[in-house]
C-alpha positions in Angstrom: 6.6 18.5 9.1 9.7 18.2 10.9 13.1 18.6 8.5 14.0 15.0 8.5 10.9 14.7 6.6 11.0 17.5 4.4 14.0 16.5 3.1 11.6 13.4 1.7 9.7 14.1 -1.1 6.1 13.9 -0.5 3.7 14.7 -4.1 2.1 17.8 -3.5 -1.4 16.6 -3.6 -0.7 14.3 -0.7 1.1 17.1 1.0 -1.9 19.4 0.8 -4.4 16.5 1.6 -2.2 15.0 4.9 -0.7 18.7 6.5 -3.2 18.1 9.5 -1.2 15.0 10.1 2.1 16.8 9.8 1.6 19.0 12.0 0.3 16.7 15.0 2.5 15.7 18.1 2.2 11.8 17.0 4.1 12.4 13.5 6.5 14.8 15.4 7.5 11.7 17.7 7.8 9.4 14.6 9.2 11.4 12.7 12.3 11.5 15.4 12.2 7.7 16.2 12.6 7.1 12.1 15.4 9.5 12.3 17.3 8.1 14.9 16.9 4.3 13.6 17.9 5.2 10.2 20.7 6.5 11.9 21.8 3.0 14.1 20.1 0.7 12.2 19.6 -1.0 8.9 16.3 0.0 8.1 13.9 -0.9 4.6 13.2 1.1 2.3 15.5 3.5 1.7 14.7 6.3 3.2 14.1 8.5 -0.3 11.3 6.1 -0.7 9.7 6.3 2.5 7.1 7.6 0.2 7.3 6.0 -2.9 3.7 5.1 -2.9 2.5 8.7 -2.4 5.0 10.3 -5.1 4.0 7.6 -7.8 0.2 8.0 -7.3 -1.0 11.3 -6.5 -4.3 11.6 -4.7 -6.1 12.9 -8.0 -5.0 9.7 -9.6 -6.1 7.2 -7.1 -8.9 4.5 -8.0 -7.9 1.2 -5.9 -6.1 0.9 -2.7 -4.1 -2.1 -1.3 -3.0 -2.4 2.2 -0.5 -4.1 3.1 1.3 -4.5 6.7 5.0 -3.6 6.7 7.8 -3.7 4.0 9.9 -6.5 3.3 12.5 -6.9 5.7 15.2 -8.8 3.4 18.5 -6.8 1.7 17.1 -4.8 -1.8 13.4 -6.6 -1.6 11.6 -3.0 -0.3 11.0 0.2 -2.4 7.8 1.3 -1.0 5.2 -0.2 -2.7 3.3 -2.9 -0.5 3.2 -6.8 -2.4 6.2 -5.5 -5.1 9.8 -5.6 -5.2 12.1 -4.3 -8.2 12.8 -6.0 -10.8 16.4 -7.7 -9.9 14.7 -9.4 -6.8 12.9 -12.9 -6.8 8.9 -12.4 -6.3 8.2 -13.2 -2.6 5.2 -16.1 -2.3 2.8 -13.7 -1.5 3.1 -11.9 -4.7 3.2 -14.9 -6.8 -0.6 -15.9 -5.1 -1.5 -12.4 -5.7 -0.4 -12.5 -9.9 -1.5 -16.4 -10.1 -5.0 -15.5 -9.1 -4.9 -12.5 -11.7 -4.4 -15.0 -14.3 -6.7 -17.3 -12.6 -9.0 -14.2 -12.3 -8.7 -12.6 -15.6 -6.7 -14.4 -17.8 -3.4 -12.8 -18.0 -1.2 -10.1 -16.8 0.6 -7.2 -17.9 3.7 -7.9 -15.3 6.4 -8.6 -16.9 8.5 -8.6 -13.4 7.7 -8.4 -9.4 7.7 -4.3 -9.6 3.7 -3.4 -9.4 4.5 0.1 -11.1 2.8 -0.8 -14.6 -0.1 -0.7 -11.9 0.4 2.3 -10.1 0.7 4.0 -13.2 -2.6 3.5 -13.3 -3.9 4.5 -10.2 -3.3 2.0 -7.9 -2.7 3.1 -4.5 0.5 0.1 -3.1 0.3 1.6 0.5 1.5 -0.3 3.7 0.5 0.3 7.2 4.0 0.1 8.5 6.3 2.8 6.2 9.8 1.4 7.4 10.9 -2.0 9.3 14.4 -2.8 10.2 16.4 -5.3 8.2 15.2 -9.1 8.9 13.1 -7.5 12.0 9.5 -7.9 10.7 7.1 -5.9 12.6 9.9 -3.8 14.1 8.6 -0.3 13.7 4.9 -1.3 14.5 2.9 0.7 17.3 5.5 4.0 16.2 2.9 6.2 14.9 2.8 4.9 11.0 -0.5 3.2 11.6 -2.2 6.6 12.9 -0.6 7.8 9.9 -1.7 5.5 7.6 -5.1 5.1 9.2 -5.4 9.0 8.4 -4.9 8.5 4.7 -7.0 5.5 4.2 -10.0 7.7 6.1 -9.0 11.0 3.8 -9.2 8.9 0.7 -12.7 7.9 2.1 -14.2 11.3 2.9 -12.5 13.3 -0.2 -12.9 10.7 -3.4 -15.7 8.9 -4.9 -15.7 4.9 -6.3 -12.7 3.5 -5.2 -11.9 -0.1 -4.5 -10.1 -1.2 -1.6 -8.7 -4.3 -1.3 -7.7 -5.6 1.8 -6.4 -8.8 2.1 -5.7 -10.9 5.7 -7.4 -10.3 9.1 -4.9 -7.5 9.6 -6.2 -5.3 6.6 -9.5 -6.5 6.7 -9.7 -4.4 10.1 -8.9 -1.3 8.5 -12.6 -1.1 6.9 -13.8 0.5 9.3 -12.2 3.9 8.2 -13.7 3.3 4.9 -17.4 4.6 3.8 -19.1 1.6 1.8 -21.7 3.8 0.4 -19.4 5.2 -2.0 -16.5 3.0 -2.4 -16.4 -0.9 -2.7 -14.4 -2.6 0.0 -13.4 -6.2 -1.1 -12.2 -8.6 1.4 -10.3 -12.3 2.0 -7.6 -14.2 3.6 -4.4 -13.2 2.4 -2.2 -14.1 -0.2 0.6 -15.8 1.8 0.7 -19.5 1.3 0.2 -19.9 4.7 -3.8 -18.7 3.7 -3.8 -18.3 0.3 -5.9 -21.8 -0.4 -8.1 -20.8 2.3 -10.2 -18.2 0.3 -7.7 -16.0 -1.7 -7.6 -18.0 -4.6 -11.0 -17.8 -6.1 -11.9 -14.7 -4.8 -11.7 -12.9 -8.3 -11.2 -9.6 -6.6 -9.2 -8.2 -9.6 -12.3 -9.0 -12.3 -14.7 -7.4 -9.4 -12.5 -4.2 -9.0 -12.5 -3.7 -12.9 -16.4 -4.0 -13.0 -16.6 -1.6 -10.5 -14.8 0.5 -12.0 -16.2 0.8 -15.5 -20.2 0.7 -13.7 -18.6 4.4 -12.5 -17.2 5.4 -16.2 -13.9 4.8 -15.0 -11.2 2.9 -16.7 -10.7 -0.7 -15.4 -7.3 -1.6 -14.6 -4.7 -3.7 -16.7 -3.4 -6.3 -14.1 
């Protein structure tokens, strides 16, 4: 790791698990293209939660992944966890499909706001392909490095853990199964939850009710949505 990056806190266990990515040239070269836009431009999340993700949900801890693609690109909306903003913003549409198909799905939710950290308390992994985007530039910082990054994790989480649910939503996401090994984890699938798609299979999928039976079939314990 470069010093930029040490000076953002990475959870050990993801540390330990992603030093082989540290320490290649691609995160070297990212690592110095984040730097220098942090330093010109106006750039989501702030860069202490670059990481958020990792440093709430420790590899141990993990039992269902999202994907998403980049953060929000709109003033206080990003903190690093893909789908949720904090608790001050409005919910973006997306999320609002995503918790009106839990209720649809399940019945209820635990959420009393748009921040998803009641669920990665639990072990659900919020992870975006993209770490950082520039303010109102969506897709800015694609084709940097993250994705290789990213990639990497999804594959490690694949090769060193047992029964975990991924959920990728949108053609984008739905790509990334290919890193994942579906003898040993479930991969669930769909359009995603923007409203642009959302009526086009995402409602009605009943991922979150599928995840949870999962789940408890491996003596794990299902997740409160």
């Amino acid at each position: 790791m470069t010093q930029y990056f040490m000076e953002v806190k990475i959870e050990q266990e993801w540390k330990t698990l992603l030093k082989s990515e540290f320490d290649e040239s691609y995160f070297e070269k990212l690592t110095q293209f984040v730097k220098e836009e942090y330093a010109r431009h106006t750039i989501f999340p702030p860069a202490k939660l670059i990481f958020n993700a990792f440093n709430k949900c420790p590899v141990s801890k993990v039992k269902v992944v999202i994907l998403g693609q980049d953060p929000y690109h709109g003033v206080g909306q990003a903190h690093g966890l893909c789908f949720s903003v904090p608790e001050n913003i409005p919910a973006p549409p997306s999320l609002k499909n995503i918790v009106r198909e839990i209720i649809n799905d399940v019945g209820h939710t635990i959420l009393k706001s748009p921040n998803l950290e009641p669920w990665v308390e639990q072990g659900v992994f919020l992870l975006n392909a993209t770490l950082t985007v520039r303010m109102n530039q969506a897709g800015s910082h694609q084709n940097r490095g993250w994705e290789q990054f990213t990639d990497a994790v999804m594959k490690k989480l694949s090769d060193e853990k047992d029964h975990i649910v991924f959920l990728l939503w949108g053609a984008y996401a739905g790509r990334k199964k290919v890193l994942i090994d579906p003898s040993k984890h479930l991969v669930l699938t769909s359009v995603h939850p923007s409203p642009l798609s959302a009526h086009q299979g995402f409602f009605g999928n009943h991922h979150f009710s599928k995840t949870n039976e999962f789940l408890m079939m491996h003596g794990k314990t299902p997740i409160k949505w």
